[in-house]
C-alpha positions as CSV (number, residue, x, y, z in Angstrom):
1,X,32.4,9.1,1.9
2,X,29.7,11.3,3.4
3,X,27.8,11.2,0.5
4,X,28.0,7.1,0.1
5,X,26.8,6.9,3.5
6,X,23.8,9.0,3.2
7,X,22.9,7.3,0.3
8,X,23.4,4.1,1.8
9,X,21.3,4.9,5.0
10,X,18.9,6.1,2.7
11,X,18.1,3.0,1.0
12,X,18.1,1.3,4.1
13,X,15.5,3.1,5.4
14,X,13.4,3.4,2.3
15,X,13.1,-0.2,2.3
16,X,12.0,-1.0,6.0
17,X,8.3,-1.9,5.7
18,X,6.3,-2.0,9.0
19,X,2.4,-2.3,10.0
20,X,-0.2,-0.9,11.8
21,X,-3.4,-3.2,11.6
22,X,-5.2,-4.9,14.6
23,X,-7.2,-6.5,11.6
24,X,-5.8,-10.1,9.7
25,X,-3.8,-8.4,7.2
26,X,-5.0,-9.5,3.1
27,X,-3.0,-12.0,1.5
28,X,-1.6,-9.6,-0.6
29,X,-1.7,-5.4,-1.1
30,X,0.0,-2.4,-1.8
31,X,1.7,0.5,0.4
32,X,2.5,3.8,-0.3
33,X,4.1,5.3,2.8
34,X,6.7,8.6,3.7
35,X,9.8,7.3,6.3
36,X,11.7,10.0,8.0
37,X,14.7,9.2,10.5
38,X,17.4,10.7,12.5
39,X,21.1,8.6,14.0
40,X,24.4,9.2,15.1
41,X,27.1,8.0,13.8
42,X,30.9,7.6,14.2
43,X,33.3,7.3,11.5
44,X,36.8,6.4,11.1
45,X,38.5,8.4,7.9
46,X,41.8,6.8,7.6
47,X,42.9,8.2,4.6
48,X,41.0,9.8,1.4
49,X,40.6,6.8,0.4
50,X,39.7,4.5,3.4
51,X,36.8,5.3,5.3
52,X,34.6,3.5,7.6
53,X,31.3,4.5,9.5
54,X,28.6,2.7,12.1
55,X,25.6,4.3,12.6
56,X,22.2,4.2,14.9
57,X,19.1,5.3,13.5
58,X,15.3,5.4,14.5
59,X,12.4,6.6,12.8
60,X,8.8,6.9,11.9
61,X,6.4,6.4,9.1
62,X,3.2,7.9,7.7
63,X,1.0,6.5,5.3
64,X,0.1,8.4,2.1
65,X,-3.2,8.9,2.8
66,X,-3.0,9.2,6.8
67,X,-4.6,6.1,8.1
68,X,-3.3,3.3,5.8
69,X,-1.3,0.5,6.4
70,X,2.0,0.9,7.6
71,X,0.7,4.3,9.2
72,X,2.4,5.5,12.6
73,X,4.8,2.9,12.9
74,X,8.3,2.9,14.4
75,X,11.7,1.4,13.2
76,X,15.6,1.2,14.1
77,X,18.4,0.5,12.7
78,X,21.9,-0.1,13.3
79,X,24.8,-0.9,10.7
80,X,27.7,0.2,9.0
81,X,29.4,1.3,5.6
82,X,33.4,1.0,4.5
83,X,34.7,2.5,1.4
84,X,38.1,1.1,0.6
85,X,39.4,2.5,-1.9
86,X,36.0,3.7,-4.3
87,X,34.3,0.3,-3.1
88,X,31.4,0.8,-1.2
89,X,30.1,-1.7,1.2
90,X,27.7,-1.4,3.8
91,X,25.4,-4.2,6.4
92,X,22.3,-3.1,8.7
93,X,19.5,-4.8,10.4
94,X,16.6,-3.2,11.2
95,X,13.5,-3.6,13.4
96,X,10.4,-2.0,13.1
97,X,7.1,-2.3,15.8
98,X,3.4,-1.4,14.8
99,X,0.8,-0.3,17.8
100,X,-0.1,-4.2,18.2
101,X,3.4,-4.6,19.2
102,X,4.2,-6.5,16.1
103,X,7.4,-6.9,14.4
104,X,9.5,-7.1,11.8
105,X,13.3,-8.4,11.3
106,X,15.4,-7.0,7.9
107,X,18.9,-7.4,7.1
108,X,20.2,-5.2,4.2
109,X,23.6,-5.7,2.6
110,X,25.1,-2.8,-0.1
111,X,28.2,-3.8,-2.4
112,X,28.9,-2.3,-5.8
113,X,25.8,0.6,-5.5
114,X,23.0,-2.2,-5.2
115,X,21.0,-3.3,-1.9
116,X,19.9,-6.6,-1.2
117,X,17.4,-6.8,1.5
118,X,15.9,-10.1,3.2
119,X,13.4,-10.4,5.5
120,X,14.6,-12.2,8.4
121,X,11.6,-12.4,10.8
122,X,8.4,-11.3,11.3
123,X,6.0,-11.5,14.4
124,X,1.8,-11.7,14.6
125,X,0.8,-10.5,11.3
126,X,4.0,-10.5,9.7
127,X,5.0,-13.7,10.4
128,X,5.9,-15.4,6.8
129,X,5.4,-11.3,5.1
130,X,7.3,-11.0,1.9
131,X,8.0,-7.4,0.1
132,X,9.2,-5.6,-3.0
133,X,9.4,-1.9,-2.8
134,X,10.7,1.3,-4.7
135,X,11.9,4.2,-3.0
136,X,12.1,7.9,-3.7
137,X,14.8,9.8,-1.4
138,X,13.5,13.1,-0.5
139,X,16.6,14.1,1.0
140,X,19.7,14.3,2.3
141,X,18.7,17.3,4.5
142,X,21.4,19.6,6.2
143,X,23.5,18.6,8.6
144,X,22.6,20.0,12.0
145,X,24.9,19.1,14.1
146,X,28.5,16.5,13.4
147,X,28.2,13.4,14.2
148,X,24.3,13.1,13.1
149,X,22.2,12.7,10.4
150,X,18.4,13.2,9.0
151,X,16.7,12.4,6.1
152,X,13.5,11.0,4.4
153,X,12.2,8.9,1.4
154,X,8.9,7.7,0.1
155,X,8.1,4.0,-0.7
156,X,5.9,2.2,-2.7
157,X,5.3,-1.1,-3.2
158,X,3.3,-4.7,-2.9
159,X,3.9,-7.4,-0.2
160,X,2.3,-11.0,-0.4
161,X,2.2,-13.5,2.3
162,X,3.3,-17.2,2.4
């Protein structure tokens, strides 16, 4: 279960996509960013075979190179992951803020090993902001202390506006 959660988190994470431009943002473009995170979380294990976890994370992105969009920005998320009986499922939402104060809205869904993610909301520049995105874990990292987790990914990808 540990592992199915990290994994989980992980590609929550890796797909959160905030901004830091005081400029109009380009119709479209590309990212290339690294995420790193830290959360609690509390689960229930009911059996080796039922499990159940929530979790609260927050985190921060840099831009690969330093400067670019998406660069300094901070995110949150909360959510949480069952596995009955070898089927994983998982929900989060997740809000991230740029230094304008803008924001962005995601909800991410996991069932069956695959993540859907819709954008819910978007504020100032990323108001109607659409994204597609691949992600490279560079995690899990070790566990420092029960109850908590950290890890990292990079992410890549294009975003168009309506």
């Amino acid at each position: 279960m540990e592992s199915a959660c990290r994994n989980f988190v992980a590609l929550i994470v890796f797909a959160i996509v905030p901004c830091a431009f005081a400029a109009e943002l380009p119709k479209e473009g590309s990212f290339d960013y690294t995420a790193c995170w830290s959360g609690t979380s509390s689960t229930i294990v009911f059996s080796k075979t039922h499990t159940a976890r929530s979790f609260e994370q927050t985190g921060t992105i840099q831009s690969n190179p330093p400067g670019g969009l998406f660069d300094k920005d901070t995110f949150r998320c909360i959510g949480m992951s069952a596995s009955f009986a070898g089927k994983n499922t998982g929900t989060s939402v997740c809000e991230s803020i740029d230094r304008d104060g803008d924001k962005r809205l995601s909800y991410f869904s996991a069932a069956e090993g695959k993540v859907t993610r819709e954008t819910v909301a978007g504020t100032g520049k990323y108001d109607g902001m659409v994204l597609s995105a691949t992600v490279q874990p560079l995690g899990p990292f070790p566990l420092i202390k029960e109850g908590t987790f950290q890890d990292c990914n990079r992410q890549t990808g294009t975003y168009k506006m309506k």
